[in-house]
N, C-alpha and C positions, 0 to 999 in steps of 0.2 A: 317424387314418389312414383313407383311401380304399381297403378290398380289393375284390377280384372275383373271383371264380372262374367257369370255363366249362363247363358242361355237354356234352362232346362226343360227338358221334359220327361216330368213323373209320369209312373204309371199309377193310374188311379187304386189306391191301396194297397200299394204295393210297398208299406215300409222297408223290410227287409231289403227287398231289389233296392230301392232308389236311395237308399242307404249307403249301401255296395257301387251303387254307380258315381254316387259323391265322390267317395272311398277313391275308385278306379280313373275319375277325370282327377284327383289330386297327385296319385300318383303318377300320373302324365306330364305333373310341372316339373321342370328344371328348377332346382333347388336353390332358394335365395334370390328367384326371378321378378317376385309377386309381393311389396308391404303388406298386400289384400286381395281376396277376391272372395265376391260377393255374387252368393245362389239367393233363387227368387223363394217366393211366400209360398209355406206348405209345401216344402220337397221332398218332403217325408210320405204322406196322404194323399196327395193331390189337393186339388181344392171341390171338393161337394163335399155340403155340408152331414150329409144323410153317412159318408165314408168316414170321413172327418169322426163323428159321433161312436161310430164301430171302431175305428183304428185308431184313434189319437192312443200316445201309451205314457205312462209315468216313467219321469224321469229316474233312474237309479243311477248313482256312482258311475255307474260301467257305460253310459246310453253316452254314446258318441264317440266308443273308446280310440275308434279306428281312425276318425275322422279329427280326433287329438294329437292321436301319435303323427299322422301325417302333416299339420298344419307345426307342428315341430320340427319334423322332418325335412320340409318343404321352408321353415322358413318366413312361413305366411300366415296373418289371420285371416281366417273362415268368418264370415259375413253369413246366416244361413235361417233363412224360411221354417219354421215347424212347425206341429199340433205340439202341444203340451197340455196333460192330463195331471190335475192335482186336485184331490179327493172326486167330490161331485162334480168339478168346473173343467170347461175346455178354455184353452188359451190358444191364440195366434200368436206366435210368439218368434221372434227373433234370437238367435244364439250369436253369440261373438266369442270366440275360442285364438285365445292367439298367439303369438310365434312361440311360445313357450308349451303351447300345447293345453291351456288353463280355460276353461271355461270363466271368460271376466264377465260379461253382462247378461243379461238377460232383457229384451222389449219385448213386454206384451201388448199387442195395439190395444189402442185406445177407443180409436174411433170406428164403427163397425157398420159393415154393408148393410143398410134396410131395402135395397133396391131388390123389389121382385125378378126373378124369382130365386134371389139367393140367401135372403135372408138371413145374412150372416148373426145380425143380432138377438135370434132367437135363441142360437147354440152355442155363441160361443160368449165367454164372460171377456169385458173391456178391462185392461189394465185401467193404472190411477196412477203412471209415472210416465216421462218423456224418458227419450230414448239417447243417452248421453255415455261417451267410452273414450277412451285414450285409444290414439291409434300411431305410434312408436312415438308419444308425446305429443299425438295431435290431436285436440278435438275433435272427435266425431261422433255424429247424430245417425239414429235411425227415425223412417216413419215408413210407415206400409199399406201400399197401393191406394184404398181410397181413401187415406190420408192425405194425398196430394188434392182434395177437393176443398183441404181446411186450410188456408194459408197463415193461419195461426201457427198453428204447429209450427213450420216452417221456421217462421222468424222469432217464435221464440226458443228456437233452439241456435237459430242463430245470436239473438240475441245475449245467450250465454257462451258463445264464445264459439259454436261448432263451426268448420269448417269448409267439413267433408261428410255431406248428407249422402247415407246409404237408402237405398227404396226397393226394397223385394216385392213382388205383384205377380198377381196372376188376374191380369186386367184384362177384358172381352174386347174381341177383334171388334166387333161392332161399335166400341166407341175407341175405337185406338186413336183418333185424332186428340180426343181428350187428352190422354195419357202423354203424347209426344207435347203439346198446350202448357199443360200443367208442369212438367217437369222441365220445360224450360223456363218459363214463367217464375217457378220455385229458385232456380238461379239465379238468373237476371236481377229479381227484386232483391234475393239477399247477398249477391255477389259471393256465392259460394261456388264448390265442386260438388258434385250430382253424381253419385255411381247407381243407375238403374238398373238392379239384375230381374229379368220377368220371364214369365211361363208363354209356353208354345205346347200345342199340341191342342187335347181336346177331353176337357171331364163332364159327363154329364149333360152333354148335348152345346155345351159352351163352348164356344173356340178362343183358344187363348191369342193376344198379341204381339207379343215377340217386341220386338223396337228397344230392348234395353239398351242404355245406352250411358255414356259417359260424357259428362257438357263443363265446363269450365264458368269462371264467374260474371260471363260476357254473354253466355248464354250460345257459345259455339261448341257444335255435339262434334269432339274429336274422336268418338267411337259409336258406333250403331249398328246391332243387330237386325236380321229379316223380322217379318211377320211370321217365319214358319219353319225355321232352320233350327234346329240348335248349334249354339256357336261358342268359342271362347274369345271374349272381347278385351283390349285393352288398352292404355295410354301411361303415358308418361305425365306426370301431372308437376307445375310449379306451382307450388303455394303462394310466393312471392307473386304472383297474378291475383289475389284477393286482396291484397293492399295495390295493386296498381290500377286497379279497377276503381274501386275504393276513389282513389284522387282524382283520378278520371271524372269519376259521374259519386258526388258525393250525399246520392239521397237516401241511403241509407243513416246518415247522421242530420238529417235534415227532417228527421221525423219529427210532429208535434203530440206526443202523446196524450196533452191532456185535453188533443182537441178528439179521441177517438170514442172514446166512453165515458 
């Protein structure tokens, strides 16, 4: 498989614009290049929560229509960060739209920032499901950004079968070492593929850190973004490398569950 992940940077409330510039990096792909490619958390909004709160918008029929027709057009499924507004409630939420141009899932994160000073938990409401998609028959997972703190998540999404863990973020330069830590971490233990797409630039006094990247089930990153560029990233990926890993080093089947809880 052909992934890609996009390095972006939103302007802060700027749906409309960063809508349009999705739109404008898809229409820059060569057609039937990409199985995937995957933009970071909140590409829509930006990430502060106070913006988030004013701009998130409801979904209608028509909301994404662009960025449909192109992921048809193109060949690819769109992997993609947003706000989502339904009635009183704000969601972080993930969209997966794909080669047919069809809105198939929906992940609303689960697990939510309490770290000062972004408090993500006050604004926005946690989903209550894992993040599980067909990707041209392959399992695949999402989870988003400070979700790679929970390594539950993780393995039991592995544990159903996913293969190809997608991670949108808008993670702070300040702990980037975290972020590169975790997400290979997140590899390594469950011998999967990692597509990290993350934010760059700067909302609300926060500077984002770039390093998206793409790692294999060995935990060797075959693609990585700067701290400060926006970039379009990519690899070629074998899956046949998650079973070879697998026999390799077999402790993923070597687990004792009923010694953990």
């Amino acid at each position: 498989m052909n992934i890609a992940t996009y390095q972006f940077n939103a302007e802060l409330g700027a749906v409309d614009r960063n809508l349009q510039r999705i739109e404008d990096i898809l229409t820059a792909l060569p057609p039937g290049k990409y199985d995937a490619i995957a933009f970071p958390e909140m590409c829509d909004t930006g990430y502060a929560m106070d913006v988030i709160t004013e701009r998130a918008v409801f979904w209608g029929p028509d909301h994404l229509a662009g960025i449909k027709h192109l992921a048809a057009e193109k060949n690819t499924t769109v992997v993609l960060g947003l706000s989502e507004r339904v009635g009183d409630k704000l969601y972080n939420t993930t969209a997966v739209i794909d080669a047919t141009g069809t809105l198939v899932h929906t992940y609303r994160k689960t697990h939510l920032v309490s770290i000062e000073p972004i408090n993500e938990h006050r604004y926005i409401t946690p989903g209550d499901k894992l993040g599980i998609f067909s990707l041209g028959g392959v399992v695949a997972g999402i989870m988003t950004c400070y979700e790679l703190r929970f390594p539950e998540v993780a393995r039991a999404l592995t544990l159903r079968g996913v293969r190809l863990l997608f991670v949108p973020a808008a993670w702070p330069l300040v702990r980037v070492d975290h972020l590169t830590t975790l997400l290979r971490a997140r590899a390594i233990e469950n011998q999967i593929f990692i597509v990290s797409s993350s934010r760059v630039g700067t909302d609300a006094g926060t500077q984002f850190s770039g390093h998206s990247m793409i790692i294999d089930p060995n935990g060797e990153v075959l693609a990585r973004g700067s701290e400060s560029e926006e970039a379009l990233l990519h690899a070629k990926i074998d899956l046949a490398e998650i079973e070879r890993s697998r026999g390799r080093i077999g402790a993923l089947g070597e687990r004792r569950p009923e010694l953990y809880f």
